[in-house]
C-alpha positions as CSV (number, residue, x, y, z in Angstrom):
1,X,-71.6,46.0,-5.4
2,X,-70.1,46.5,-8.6
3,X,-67.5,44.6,-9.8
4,X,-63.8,45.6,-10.6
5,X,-63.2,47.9,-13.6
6,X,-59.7,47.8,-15.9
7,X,-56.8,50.8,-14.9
8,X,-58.5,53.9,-17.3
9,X,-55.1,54.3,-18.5
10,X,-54.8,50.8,-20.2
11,X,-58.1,51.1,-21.5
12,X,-57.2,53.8,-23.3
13,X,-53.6,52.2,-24.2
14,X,-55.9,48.9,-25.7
15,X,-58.4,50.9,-27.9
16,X,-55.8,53.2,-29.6
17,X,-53.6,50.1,-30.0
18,X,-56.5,48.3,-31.2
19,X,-57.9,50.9,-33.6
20,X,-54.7,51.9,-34.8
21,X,-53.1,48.1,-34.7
22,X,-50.0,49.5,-33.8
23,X,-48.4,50.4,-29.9
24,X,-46.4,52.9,-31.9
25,X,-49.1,54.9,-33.1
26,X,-51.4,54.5,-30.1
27,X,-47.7,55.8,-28.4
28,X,-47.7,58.8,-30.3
29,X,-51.6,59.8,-29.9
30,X,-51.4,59.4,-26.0
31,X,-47.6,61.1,-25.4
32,X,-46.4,57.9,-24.3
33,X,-43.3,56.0,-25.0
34,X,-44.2,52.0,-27.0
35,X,-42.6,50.6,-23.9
36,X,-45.2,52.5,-21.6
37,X,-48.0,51.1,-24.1
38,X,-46.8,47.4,-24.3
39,X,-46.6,47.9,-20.2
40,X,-50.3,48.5,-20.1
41,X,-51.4,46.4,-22.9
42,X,-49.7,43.5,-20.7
43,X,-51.2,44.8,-17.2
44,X,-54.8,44.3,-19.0
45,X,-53.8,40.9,-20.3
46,X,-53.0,40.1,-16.8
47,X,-56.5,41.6,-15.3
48,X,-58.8,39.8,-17.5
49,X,-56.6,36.7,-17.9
50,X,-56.8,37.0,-21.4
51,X,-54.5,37.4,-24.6
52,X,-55.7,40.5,-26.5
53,X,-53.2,40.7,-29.2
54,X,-50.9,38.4,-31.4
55,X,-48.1,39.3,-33.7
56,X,-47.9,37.7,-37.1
57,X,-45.3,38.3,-40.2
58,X,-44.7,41.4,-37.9
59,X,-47.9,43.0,-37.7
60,X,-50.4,43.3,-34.8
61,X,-53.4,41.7,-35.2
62,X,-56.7,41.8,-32.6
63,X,-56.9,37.8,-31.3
64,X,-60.9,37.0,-31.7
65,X,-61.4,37.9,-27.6
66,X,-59.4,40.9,-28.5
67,X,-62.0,42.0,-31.2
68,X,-64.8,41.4,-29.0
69,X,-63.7,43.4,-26.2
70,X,-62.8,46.5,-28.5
71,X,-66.2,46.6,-30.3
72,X,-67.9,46.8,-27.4
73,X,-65.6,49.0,-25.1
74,X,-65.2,51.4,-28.4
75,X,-68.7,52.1,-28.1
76,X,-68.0,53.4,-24.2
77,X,-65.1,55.9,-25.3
78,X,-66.9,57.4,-28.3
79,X,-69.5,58.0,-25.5
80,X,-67.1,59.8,-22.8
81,X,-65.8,62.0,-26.2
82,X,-69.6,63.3,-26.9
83,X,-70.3,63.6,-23.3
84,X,-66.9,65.6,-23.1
85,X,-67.5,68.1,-26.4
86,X,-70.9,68.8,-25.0
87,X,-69.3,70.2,-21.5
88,X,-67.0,72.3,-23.2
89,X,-69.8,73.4,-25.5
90,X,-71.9,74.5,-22.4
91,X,-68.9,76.5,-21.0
92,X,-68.6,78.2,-23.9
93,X,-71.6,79.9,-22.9
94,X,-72.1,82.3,-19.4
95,X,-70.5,84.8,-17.9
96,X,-67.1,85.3,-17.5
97,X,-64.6,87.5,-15.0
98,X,-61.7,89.1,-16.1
99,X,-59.4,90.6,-13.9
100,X,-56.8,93.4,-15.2
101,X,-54.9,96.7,-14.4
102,X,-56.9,99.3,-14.6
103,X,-54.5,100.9,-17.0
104,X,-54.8,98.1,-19.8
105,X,-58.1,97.9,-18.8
106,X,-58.8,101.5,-20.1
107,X,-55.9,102.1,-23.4
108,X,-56.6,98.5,-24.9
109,X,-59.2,96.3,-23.5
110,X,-62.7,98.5,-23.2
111,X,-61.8,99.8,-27.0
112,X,-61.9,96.9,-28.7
113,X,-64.5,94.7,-26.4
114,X,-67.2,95.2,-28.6
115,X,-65.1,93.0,-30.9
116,X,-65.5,90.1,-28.6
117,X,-68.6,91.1,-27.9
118,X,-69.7,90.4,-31.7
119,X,-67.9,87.1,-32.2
120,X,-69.1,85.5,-28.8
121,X,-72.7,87.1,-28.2
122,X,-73.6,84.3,-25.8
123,X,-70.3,85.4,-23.4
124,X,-71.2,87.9,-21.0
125,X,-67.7,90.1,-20.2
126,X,-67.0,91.0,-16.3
127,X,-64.4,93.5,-16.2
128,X,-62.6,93.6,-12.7
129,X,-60.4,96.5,-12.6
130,X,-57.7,96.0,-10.1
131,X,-54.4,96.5,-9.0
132,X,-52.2,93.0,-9.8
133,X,-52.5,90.6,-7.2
134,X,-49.8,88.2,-6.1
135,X,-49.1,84.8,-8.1
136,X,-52.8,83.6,-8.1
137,X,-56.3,84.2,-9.3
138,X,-59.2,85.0,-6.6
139,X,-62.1,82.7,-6.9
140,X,-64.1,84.8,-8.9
141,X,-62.0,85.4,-11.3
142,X,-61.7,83.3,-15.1
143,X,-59.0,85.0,-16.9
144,X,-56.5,87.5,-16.5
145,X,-54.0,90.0,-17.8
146,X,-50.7,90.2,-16.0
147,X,-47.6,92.1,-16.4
148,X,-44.5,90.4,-15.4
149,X,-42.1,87.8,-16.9
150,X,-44.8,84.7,-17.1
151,X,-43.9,82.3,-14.2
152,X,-46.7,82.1,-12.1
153,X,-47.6,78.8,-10.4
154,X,-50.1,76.8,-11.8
155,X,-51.5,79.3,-14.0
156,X,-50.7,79.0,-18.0
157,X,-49.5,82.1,-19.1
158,X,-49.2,83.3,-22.7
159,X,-47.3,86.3,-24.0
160,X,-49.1,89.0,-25.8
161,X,-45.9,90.6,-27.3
162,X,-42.5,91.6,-26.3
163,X,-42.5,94.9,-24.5
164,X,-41.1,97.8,-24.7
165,X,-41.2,101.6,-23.5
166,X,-41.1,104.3,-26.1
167,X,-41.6,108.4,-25.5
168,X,-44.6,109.7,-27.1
169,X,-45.8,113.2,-26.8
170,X,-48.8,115.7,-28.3
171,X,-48.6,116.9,-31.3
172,X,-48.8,119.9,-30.0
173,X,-45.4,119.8,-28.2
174,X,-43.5,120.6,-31.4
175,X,-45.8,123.7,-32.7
176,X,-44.8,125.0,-29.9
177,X,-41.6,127.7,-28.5
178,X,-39.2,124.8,-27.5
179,X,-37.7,122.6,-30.1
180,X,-38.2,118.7,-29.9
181,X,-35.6,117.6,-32.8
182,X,-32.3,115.9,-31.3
183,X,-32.3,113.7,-27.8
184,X,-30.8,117.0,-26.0
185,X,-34.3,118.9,-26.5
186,X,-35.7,117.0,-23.9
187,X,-33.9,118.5,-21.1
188,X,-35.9,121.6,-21.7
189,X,-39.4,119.6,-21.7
190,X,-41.0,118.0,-18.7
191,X,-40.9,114.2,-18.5
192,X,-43.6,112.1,-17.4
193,X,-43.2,109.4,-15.1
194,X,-44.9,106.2,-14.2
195,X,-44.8,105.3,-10.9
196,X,-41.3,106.2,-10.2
197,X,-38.5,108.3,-12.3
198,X,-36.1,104.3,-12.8
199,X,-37.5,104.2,-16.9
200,X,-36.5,107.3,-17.6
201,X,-33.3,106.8,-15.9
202,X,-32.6,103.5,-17.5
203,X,-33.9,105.3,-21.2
204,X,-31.0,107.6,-21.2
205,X,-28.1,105.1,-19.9
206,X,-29.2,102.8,-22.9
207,X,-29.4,104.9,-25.4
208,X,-25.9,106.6,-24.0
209,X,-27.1,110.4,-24.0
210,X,-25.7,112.2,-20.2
211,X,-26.0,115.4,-18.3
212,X,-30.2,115.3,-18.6
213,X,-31.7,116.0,-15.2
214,X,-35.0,113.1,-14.9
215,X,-35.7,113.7,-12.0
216,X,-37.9,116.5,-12.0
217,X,-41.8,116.1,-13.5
218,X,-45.0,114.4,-12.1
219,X,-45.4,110.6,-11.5
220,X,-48.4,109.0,-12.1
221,X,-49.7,105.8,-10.3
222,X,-50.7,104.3,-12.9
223,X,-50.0,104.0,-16.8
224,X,-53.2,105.0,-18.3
225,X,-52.5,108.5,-16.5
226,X,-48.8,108.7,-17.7
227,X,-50.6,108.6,-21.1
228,X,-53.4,111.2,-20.7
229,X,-51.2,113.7,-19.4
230,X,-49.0,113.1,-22.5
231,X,-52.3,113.3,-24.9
232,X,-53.0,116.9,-23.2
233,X,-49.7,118.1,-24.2
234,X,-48.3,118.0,-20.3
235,X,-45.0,116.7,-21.2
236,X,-43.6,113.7,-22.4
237,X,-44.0,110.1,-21.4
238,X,-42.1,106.9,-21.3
239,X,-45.0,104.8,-22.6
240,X,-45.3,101.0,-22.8
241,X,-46.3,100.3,-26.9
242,X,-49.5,98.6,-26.1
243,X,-51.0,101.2,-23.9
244,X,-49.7,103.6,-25.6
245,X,-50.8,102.0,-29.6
246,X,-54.6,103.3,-29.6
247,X,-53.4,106.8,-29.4
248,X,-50.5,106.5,-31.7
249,X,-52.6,105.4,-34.5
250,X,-55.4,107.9,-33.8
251,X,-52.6,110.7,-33.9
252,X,-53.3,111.8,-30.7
253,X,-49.6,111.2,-29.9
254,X,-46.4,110.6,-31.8
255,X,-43.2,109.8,-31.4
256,X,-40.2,112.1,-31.6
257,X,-37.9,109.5,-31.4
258,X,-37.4,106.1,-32.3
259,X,-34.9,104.7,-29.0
260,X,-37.3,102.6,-26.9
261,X,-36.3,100.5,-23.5
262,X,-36.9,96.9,-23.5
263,X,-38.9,95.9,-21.0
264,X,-37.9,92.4,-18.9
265,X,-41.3,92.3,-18.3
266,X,-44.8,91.8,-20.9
267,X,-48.1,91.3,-20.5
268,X,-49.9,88.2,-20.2
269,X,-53.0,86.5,-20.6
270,X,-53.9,84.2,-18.1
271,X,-55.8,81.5,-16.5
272,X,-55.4,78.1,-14.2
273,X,-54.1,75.2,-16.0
274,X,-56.8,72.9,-15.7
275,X,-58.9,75.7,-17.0
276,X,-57.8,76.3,-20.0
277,X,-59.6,74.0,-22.2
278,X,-63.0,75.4,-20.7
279,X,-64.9,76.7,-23.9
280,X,-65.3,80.5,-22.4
281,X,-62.0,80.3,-21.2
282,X,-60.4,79.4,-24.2
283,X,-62.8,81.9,-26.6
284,X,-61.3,85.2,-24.7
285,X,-57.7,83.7,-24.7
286,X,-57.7,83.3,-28.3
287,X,-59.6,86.1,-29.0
288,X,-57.2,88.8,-26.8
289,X,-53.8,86.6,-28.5
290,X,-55.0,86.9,-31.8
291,X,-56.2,90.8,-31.9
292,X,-52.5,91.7,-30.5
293,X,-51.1,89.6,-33.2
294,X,-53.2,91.3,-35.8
295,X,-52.5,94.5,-34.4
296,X,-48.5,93.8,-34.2
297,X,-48.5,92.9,-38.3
């Protein structure tokens, strides 16, 4: 049978203190308060029955036993970092499920997965085009995109950017017979709707412009649609800026005005917390965070 091992936790107290000679800088490496590090530096005194430490002219010096026992535990933790980095360096590799909307799916993901595709050759993409689920990833699932306000349980969520909802139409909407140039055009165009007619609603009471009828036009069930029908010159949509960005910039649609709704919500990337740090994981995290942010400057 094997015998009694030290509390992990004051092991780990005793080599920073040791390496470092200081509780307050082995407190600061492991997120710890001193007090929580001289608590466990004592605890391990007490297991083995033997002083580690000794102060003199107020510095903190290994005693000889001390010494011993950190050269060869030292050894052990430099062992369980390599052992660690080479995990992570396996799950950087593989396959990897993402589950998403299929309207982000479509206007932002798919364009710009080749991208990824280039920086992380050895990471296989699984797109899994769904409708949202509630507060949890499926098994099968790695990372996701979410729209909401970011608290779901035990999933770290990061923000891609705030959100908002702007109109976009066709170019083609102001060559034509009805005119497009002050807020009280619109009544005589068709308006777009995603889902339900509440953002246009809400569009008008912000910006303070009555009498304009919303609730006539089509409603889409999903965003991506909202958007098409607005490419093809079908009327004019309430768009959310990221969906809505590819086409923008491509000219495809524009923007006759400038008012856009906040939006409560945003989208998010996310995955379980204990996940995070898997190599895979954490490539396609960065990688989706960083192209917004590129894209937002």
């Amino acid at each position: 049978m094997a015998g009694r091992l030290p509390p992990l936790n004051a092991l780990r107290a005793f080599e920073a203190s040791a390496r470092q000679l200081s509780f307050t800088k082995a407190a600061e490496e492991l997120f710890v308060t001193q007090a929580a590090i001289s608590h466990q530096i004592k605890s391990l005194e007490e297991f083995l029955g033997i002083k580690l430490f000794m102060r003199k002219n107020r510095s903190l010096l290994l005693s000889e036993e001390g010494q011993s026992y950190y050269l060869d535990i030292k050894d052990v933790f430099n062992l369980l970092h390599d052992a660690t980095e080479k995990l992570l360096a396996r799950g950087a590799k593989g396959a990897i499920t993402v589950s998403l909307q299929p309207s982000f799916a479509i206007q932002w993901l798919v364009p710009r997965l080749n991208a990824f595709n280039l920086l992380h050759p050895d990471i296989d993409v699984r797109i899994k085009a769904v409708d949202q689920p509630d507060n949890s990833l499926t098994e099968d699932v790695d990372v996701a995109i979410y729209y909401g306000r970011g608290r779901w349980p035990n999933l770290q969520a990061d923000r891609l950017q705030q959100g908002y909802l702007v109109p976009v139409c066709s170019p083609l909407l102001l060559a034509g017979n009805k005119k497009l140039e002050k807020l009280s055009d619109l009544t005589n165009h068709t308006l777009l709707h995603d889902t339900s007619r509440r953002d246009w609603k809400r569009w008008f009471k912000e910006i303070g412009v009555k009498g304009t009828n919303v609730n006539h036009g089509p409603i889409f069930s999903h965003s991506s649609m909202v958007v098409q029908a607005a490419v093809h010159g079908q009327g004019i949509a309430l768009a959310h800026n990221v969906l809505a960005k590819p086409d923008i910039d491509s000219g495809r649609l524009i923007k006759p005005f400038e008012e856009v709704l906040r939006s409560k919500n945003s989208y998010y990337v996310v995955c379980r917390e204990h996940q995070a740090d898997i190599g895979k994981i954490s490539a396609f995290r960065d990688w989706v965070l960083d192209t917004v942010a590129d894209e937002e400057e």
